[in-house]
KEROKOL-397146 format. One record per atom (N, C-alpha, C, O): residue in one letter; z, y, x. Coordinates in steps of 0.02 Angstrom, whole numbers, plus 50000, padded with zeros to 5 digits. Atoms other than C-alpha are relative to their C-alpha. Layout:
aZYX;...
END
This chain:
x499725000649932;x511695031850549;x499454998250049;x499054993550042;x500565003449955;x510625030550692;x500374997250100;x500804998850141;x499785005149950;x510745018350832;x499755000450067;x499484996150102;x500414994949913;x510225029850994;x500234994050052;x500824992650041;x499975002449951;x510145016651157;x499984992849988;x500054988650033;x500025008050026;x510015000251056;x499334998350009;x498934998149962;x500914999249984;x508264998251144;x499944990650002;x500324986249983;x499905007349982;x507764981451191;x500184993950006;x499874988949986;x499695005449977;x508744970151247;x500284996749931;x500374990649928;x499815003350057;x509344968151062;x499724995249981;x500024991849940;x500395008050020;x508154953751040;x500274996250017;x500114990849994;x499845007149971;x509204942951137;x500855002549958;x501385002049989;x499515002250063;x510514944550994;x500064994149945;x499704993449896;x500455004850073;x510544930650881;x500334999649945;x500764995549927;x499954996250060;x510634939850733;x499584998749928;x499674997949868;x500784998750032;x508794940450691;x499814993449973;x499614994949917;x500315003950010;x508224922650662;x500254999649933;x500814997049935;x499915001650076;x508414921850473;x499384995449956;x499474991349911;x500385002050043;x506824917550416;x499274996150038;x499244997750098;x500835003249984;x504924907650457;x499705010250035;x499635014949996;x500684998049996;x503874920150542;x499285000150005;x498974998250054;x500915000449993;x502004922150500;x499645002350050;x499945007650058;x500554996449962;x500664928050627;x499775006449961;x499705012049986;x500464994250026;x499894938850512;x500445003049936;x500524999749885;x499724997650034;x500894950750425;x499695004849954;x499415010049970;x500104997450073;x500574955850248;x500315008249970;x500905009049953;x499674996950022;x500794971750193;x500405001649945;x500374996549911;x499695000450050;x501924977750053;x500724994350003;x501124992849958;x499375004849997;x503254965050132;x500405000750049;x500674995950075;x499625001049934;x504164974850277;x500554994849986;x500624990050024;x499305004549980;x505964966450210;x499874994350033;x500214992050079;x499705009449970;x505504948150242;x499724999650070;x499874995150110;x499805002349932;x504974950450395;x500385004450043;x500375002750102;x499934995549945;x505774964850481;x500944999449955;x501104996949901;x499364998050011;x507744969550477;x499935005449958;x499595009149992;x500304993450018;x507484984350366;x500885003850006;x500965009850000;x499084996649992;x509574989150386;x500325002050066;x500855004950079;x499974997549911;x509314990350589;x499445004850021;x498915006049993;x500574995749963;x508435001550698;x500304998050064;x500884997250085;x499644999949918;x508224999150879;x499425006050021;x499035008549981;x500174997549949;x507515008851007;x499324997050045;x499614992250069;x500415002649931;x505975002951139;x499585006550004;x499225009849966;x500644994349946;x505175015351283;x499664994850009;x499854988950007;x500215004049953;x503715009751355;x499385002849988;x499355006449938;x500714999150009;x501765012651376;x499574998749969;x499564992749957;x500245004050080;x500595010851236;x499325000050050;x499055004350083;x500185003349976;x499564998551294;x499034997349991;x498644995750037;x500394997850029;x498074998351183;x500345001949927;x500945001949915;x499824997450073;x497985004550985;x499314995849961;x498774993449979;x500435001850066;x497244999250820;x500005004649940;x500445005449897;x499784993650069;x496915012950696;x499464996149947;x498844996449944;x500365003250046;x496645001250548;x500524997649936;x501104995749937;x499735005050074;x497134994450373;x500024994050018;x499654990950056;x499514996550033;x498304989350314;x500445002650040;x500985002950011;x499334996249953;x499434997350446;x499515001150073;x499074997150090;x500104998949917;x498965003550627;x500474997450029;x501064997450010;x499385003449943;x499704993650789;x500065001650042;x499635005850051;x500324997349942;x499854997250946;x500504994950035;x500964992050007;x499625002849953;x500544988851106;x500315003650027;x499965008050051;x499614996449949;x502064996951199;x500284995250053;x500644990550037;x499935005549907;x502274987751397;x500645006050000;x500655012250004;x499054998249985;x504414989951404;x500054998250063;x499714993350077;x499815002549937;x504964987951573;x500714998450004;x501045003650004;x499205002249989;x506824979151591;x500005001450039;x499535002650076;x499284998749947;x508284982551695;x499534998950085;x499385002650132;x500195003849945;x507514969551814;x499375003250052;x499345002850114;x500624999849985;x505724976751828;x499574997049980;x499034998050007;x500425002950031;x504904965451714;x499775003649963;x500055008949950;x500184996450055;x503794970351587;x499824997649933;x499384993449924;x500235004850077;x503644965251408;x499745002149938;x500015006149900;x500134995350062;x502614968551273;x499974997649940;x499844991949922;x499715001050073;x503044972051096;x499255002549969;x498835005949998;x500394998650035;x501874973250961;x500325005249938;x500725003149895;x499704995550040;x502244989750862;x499645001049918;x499315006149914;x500435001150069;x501474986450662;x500385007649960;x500985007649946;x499664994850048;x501765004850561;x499655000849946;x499444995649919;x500304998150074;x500965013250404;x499124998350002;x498794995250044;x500665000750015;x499235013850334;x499555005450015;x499805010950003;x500184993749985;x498035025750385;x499785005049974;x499525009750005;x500034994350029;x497905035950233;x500825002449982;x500985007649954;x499474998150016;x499645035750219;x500285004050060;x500625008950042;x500214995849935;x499675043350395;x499725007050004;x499925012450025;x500214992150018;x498655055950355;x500455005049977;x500585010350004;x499574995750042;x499785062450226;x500475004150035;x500575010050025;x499364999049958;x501245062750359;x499635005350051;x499965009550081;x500214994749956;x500135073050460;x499744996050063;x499374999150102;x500235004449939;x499775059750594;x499064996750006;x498754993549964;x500644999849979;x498015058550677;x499864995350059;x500334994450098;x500075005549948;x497215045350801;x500055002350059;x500234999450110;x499844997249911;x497235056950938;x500755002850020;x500935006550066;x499104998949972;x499235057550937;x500214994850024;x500744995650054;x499845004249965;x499365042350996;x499684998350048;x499165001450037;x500695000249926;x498275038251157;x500394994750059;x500854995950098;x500015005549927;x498395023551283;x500275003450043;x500135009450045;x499864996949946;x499225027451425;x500805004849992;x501125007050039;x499654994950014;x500545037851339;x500684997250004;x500774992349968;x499395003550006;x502475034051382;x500425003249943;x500665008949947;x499365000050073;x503585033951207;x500524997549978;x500464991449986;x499675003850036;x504885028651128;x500054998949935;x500145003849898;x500245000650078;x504645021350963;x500874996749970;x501284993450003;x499385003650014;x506195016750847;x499674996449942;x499084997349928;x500285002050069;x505955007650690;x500494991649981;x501074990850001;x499605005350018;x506574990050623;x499614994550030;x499004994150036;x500195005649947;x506504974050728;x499974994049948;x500254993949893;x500405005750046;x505694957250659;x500724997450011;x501124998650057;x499695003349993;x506804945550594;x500254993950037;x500774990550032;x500065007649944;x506564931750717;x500234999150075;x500354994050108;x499954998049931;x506864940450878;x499505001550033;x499545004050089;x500914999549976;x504974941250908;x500155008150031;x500485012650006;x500354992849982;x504424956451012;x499625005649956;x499185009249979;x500204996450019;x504084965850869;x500145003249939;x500555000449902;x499564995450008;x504354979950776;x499695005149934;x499245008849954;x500244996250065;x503904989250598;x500035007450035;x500555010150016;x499834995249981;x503715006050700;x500325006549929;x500065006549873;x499944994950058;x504545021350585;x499905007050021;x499715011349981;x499974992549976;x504665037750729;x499804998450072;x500154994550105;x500134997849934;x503835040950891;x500325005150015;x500435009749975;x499904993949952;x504465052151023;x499835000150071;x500004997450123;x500854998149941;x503065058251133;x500455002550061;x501055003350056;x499834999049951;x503295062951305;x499975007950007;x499955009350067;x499934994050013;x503335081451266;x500495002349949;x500485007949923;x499434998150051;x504885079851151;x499934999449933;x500424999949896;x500094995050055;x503845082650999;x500084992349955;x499984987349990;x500005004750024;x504085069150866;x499394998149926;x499185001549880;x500575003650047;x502815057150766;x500404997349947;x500774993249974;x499645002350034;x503745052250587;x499174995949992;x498654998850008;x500465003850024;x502485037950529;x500174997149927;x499734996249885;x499775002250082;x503475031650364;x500575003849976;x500885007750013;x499654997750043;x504575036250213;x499845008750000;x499315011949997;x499984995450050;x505205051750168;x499795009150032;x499775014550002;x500094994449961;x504745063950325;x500715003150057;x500805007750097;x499274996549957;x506505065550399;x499804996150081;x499434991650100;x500495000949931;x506295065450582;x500674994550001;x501044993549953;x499515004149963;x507545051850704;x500075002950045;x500575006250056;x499504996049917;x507635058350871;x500095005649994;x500535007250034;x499984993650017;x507485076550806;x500105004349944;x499905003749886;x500104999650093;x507915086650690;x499685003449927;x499105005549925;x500844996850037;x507215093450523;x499544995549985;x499484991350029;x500425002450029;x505925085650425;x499145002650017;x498815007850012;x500954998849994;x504035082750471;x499715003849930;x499915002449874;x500304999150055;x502995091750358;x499674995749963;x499614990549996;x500335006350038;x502095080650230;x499905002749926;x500255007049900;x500314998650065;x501075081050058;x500645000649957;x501194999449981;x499345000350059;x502325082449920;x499594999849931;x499065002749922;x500264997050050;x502065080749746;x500145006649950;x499785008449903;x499764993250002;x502925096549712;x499595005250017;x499395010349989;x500424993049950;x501995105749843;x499334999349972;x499015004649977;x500645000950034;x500355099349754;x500135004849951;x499845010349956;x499834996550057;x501055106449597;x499995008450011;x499715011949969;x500094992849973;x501165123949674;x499415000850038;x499215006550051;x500644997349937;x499655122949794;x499305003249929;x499215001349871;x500634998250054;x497955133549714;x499384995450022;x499044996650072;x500585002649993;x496635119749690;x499525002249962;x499294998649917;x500434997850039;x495505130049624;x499514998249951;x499635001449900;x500625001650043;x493915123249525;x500514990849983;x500184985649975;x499845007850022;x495315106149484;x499944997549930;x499884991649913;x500005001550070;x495285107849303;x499224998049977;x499194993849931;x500405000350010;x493515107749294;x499504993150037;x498934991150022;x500205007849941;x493185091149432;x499944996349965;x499384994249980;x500025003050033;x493365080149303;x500464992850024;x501044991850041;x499525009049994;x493715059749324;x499614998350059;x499894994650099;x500315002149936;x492365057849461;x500025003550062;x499795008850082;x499524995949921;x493245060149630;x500184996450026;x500014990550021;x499585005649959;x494365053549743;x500615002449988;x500765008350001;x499174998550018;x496355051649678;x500304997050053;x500114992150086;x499315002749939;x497725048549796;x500784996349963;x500984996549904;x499295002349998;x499395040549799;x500635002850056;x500645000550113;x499714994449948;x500745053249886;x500684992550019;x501204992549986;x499595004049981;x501765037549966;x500525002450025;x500425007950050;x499634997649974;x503405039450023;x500395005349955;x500945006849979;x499954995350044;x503665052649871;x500554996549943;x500394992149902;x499825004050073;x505015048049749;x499945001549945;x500134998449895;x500324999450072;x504175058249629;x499304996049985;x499004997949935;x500735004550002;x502525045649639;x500234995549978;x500584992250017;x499935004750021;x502765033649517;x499654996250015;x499144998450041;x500345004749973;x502145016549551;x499984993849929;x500304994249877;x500115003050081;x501655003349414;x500314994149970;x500214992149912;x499635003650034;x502844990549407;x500765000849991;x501185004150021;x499324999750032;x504294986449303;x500494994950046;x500304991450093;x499575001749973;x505874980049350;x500074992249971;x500264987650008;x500045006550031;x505774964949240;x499704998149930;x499815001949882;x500595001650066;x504584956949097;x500634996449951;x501204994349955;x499785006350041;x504764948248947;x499704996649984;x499404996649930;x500105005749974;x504344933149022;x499954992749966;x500504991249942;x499795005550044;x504004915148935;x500494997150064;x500594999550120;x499605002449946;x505234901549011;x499354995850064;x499394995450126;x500655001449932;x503494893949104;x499915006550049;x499915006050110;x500004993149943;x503324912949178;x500534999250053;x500444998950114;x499454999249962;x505024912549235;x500064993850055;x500154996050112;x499955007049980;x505104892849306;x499435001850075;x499525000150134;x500435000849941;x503454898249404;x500425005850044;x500715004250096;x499704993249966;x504164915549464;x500544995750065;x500424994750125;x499455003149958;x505844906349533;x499774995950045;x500184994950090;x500115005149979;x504864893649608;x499535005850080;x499385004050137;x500604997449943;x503714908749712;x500395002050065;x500955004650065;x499584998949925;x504104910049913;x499445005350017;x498845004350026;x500134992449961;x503744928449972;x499354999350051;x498855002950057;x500205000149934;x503094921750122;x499394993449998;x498794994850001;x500385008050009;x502274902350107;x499405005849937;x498885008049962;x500524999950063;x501294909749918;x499505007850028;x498895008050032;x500444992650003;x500824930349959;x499555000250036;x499645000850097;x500824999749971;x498894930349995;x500025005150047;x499805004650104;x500054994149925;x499174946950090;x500014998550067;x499635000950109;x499765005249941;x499904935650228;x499604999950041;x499735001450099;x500395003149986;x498284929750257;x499095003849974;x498515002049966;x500654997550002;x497194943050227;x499304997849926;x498694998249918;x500435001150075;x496584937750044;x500085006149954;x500605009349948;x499814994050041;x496204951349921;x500384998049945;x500604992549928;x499524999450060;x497094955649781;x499515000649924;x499055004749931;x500424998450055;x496204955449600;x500685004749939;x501225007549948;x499854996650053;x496694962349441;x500634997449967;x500704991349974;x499934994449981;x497994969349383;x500415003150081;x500545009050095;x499704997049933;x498784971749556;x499485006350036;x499595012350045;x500654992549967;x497294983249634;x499995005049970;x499865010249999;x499834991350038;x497584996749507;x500805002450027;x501005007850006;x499664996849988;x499224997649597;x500155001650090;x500695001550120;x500024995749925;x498645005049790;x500365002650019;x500635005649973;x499764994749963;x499495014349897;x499485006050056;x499575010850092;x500534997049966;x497875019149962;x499415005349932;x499405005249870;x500594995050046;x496395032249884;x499694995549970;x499624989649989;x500475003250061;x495375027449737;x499525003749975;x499675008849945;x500554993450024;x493675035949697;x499594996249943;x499474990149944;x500225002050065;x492885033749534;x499505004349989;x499575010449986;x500734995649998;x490935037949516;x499784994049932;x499964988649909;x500335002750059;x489805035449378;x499115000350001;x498765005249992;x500455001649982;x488325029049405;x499314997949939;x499304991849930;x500305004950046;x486985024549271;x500334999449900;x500505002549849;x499635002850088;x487565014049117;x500734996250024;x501104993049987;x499305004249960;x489075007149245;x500635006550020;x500465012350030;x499434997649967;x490565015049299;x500344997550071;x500634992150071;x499735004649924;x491145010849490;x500685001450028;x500815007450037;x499154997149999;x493025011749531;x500134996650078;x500534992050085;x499915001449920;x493035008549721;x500735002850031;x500965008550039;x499315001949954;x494645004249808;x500035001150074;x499634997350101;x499854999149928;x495105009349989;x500224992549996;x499804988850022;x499475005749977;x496464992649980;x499454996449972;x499154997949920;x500355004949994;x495414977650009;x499185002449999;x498774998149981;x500854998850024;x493534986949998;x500114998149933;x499554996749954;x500035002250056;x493724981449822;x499535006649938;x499615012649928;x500284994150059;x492494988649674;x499854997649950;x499554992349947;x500145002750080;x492404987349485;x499605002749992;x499465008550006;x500514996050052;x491154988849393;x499944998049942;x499794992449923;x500005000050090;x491304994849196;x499355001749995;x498995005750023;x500524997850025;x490034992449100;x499975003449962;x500395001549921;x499714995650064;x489975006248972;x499224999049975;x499295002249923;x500565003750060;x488215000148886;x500464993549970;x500844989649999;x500095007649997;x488324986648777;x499684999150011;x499835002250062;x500565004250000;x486744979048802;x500084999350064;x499704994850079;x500095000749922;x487044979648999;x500564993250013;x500504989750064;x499535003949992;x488614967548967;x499704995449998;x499254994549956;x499825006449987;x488714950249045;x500044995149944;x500584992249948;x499835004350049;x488574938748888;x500514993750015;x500894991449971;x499735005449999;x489314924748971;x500505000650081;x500534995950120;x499774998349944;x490304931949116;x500314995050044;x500814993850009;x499485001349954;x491204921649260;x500695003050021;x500765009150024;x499604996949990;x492914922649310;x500015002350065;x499664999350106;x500094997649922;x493144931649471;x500755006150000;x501045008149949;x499434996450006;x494644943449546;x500125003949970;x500685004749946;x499914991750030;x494244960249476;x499804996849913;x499705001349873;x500345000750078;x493664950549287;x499475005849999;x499375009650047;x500494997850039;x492344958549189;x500295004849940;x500705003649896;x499494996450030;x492664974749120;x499565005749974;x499255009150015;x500404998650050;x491784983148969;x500345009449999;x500955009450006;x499714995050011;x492195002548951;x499635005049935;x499055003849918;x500224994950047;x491945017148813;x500415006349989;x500995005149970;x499754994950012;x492465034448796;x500314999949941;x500014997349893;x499664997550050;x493905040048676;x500165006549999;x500755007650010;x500084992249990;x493645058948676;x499945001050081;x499464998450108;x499865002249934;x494155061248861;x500254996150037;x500244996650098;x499545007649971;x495075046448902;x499404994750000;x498964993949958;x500585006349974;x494015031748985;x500454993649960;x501004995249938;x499955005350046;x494395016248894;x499724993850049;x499174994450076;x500325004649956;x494184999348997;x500504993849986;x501074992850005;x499905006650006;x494274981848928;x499874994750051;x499304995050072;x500055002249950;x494604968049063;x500044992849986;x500574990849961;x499745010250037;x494474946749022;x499884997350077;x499865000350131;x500145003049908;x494124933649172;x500065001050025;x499615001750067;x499774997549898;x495214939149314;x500094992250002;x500254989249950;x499915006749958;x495304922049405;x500755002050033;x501224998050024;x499454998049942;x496694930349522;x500804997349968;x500864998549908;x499645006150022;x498224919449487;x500765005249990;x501295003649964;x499154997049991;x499674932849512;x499825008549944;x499325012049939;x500124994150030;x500224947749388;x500175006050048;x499805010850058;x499994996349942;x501004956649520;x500324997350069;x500254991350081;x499905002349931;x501764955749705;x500714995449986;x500854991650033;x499305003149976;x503454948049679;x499914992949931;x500274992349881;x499805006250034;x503004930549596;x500044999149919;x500344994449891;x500335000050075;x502404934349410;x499424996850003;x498964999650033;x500635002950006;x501084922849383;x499585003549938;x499875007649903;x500274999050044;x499824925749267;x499234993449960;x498894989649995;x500475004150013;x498534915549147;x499425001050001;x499345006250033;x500564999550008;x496614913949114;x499965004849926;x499415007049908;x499874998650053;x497184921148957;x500185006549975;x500235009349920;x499774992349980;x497674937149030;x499415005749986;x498835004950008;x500744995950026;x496534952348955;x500595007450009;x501205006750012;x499764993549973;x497094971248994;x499685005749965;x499135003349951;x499994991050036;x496794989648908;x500175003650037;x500765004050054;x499624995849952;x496825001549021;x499495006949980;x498885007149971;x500124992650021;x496745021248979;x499925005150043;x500425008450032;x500314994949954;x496015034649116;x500025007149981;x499535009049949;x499974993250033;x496555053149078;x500125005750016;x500705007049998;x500144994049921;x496275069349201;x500465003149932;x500355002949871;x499654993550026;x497775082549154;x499555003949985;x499005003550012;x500234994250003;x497245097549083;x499965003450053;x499585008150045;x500094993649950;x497415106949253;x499794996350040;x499914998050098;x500305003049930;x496415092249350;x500234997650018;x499984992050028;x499335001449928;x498035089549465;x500064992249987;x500134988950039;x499925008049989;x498145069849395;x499494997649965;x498984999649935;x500575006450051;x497395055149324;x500554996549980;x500914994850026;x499445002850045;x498685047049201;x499694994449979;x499184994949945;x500245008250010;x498385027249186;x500524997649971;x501084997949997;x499615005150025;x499145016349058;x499434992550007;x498834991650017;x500435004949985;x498834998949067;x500334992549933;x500924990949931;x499535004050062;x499314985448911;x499524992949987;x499044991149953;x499955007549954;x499304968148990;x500114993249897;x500574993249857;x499755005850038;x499184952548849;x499774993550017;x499204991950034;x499965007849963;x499504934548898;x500704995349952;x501314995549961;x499505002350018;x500304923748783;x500264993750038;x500684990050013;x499515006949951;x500784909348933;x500325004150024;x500855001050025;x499694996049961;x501534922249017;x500835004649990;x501415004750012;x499554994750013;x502174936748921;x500254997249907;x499884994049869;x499865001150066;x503124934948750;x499775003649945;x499745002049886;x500194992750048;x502504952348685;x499625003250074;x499755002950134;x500284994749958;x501324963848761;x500405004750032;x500905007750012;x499444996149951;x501844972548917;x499445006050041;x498975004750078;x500274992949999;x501224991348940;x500315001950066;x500925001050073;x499734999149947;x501434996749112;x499585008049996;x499225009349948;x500354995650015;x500785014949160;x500135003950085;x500625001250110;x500054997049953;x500605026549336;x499485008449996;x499215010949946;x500584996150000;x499515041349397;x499915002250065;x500385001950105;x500154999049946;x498535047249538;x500045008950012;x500165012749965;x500264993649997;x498225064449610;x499495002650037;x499354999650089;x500574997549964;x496865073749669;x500365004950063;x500715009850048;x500034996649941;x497075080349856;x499335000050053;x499034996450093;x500744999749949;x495655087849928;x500114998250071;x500544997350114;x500295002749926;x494795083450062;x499974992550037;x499764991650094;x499945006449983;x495165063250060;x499534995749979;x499114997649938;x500535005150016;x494165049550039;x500204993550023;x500694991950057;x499665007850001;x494175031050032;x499624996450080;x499014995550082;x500125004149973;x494075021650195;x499784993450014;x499944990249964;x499875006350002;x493645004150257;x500474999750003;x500875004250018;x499125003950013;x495124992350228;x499864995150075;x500224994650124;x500025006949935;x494594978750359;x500504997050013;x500634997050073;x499345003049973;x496194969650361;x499784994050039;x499314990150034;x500195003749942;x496304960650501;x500844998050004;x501345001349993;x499125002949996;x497924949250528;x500275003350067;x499885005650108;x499514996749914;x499144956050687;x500404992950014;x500784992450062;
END
């Protein structure tokens, strides 16, 4: 259902105040702060822009009834996930009067998870999910993993593992790498219940993410091989591993640190990558802790026709987990992308 003329003024509902708002919003957490079950409406002039990770912002100057003017801060997608949708920095431009709809912060704050522009020439900007337009109708065009599956990437079978893989967001054929629920000790669980979304998630605050959470991006991942190392560079957070695939090049006495220390060896074509000493305190985003104790297996494996990279990953932690817990995803190759800075910067 959409909620045509519910612009504005809906802030002065008091609906919204449910929860603490942060300054600096974290991605991977529209629900807690935004309404995600409303949409409103705001025209107004975009004021300046930010074309940056983890999301682009921009300012839109609303003018009320009265003649006042007020401005909202508009927070939307990421800018490879943008891409995908077809959206480019020169569609949005200073100066430009729009109306943006999307979901309004829980607090009443001036601001707004944008989801659809509509430009002053009618034509409409989808920025998230699934491509279906709002003010218009018909579906934006956008990557698919389908349409991958049919497109001719010619020389893909032969590309190998060193490239740049994507994540087709928004896709509900793009699997993503976590489960719905572990089997958890009762210390896992005690900490879990105890984690606040908002007060604990480092994103918040612009802290990276270590291991295993960073193998699950929404952003590009390029994997080069360098030497006697292997380099697995992350768009999300700048983040880069490096496997050692010598022994003799390995760390005898390694430190713990976010990404751990992570030993690799070929198993015919499948990359092979042992991981100990992540320091990073969480297994994934929603309040799984994890121990020092935590060590990982993770398997790297280009389809026969190129088109993916098939990742399992087999997690053991006996504070944690009761039995080893095998999680698994895959990327795809779409030409022509590459991994950006991340620069997160709080809004």
């Amino acid at each position: 259902m959409k909620y045509r003329g519910m612009a504005y003024q809906l802030r002065a509902l008091g609906i919204l105040g449910l929860m603490p708002f942060c300054t600096a919003i974290g991605h991977h957490a529209a629900n807690v702060y935004f309404d995600v079950d409303t949409v409103i409406e705001v025209r107004g002039v975009i004021s300046d822009l930010r074309w940056q990770n983890p999301h682009i912002a921009f300012t839109l100057i609303s003018r009320e009834p009265n003649g006042d003017e007020t401005p909202w801060l508009i927070e939307s997608n990421s800018v490879s996930s943008l891409r995908q949708l077809g959206v480019l920095p020169d569609q949005l431009v200073v100066g430009d009067v729009v109306t943006v709809a999307g979901w309004p912060a829980r607090t009443g704050e001036n601001r707004m998870s944008g989801g659809h522009v509509l430009q002053s020439d009618g034509s409409e900007l989808v920025l998230r999910g699934s491509g279906d337009r709002y003010f218009t109708d018909g579906s934006a065009e956008r990557i698919s993993i389908v349409e991958l599956e049919t497109r001719d990437l010619g020389d893909a079978a032969e590309r190998g593992m060193f490239r740049v893989w994507s994540t087709i967001t928004g896709d509900p054929n793009q699997n993503r790498l976590w489960a719905e629920s572990y089997p958890l000790t009762e210390a896992a669980r005690s900490a879990q219940a105890a984690w606040d979304p908002v007060r604990d998630n480092p994103a918040i605050r612009c802290e990276p993410k270590g291991m295993p959470g960073i193998m699950n991006p929404p952003y590009p991942m390029e994997i080069n091989e360098r030497g006697d190392v292997i380099v697995i560079r992350q768009e999300e957070w700048d983040a880069v591993r490096t496997v050692y695939m010598n022994p003799d090049s390995t760390l005898a006495s390694p430190e713990r640190s976010l990404l751990g220390h992570s030993v690799g060896n070929w198993d015919g074509e499948t990359l092979v990558v042992r991981t100990s000493h992540v320091s990073w305190p969480y297994f994934d985003g929603r309040g799984v802790h994890q121990s020092e104790q935590a060590v990982y297996e993770e398997r790297f494996t280009v389809s026969a026709d190129g088109r993916r990279l098939n990742y399992t990953i087999d997690t053991t932690d006996p504070e944690t987990f009761t039995e080893p817990v095998r999680l698994d995803r895959f990327w795809v190759w779409l030409p022509g992308q590459q991994v950006e800075p991340y620069n997160c910067v709080p809004l």
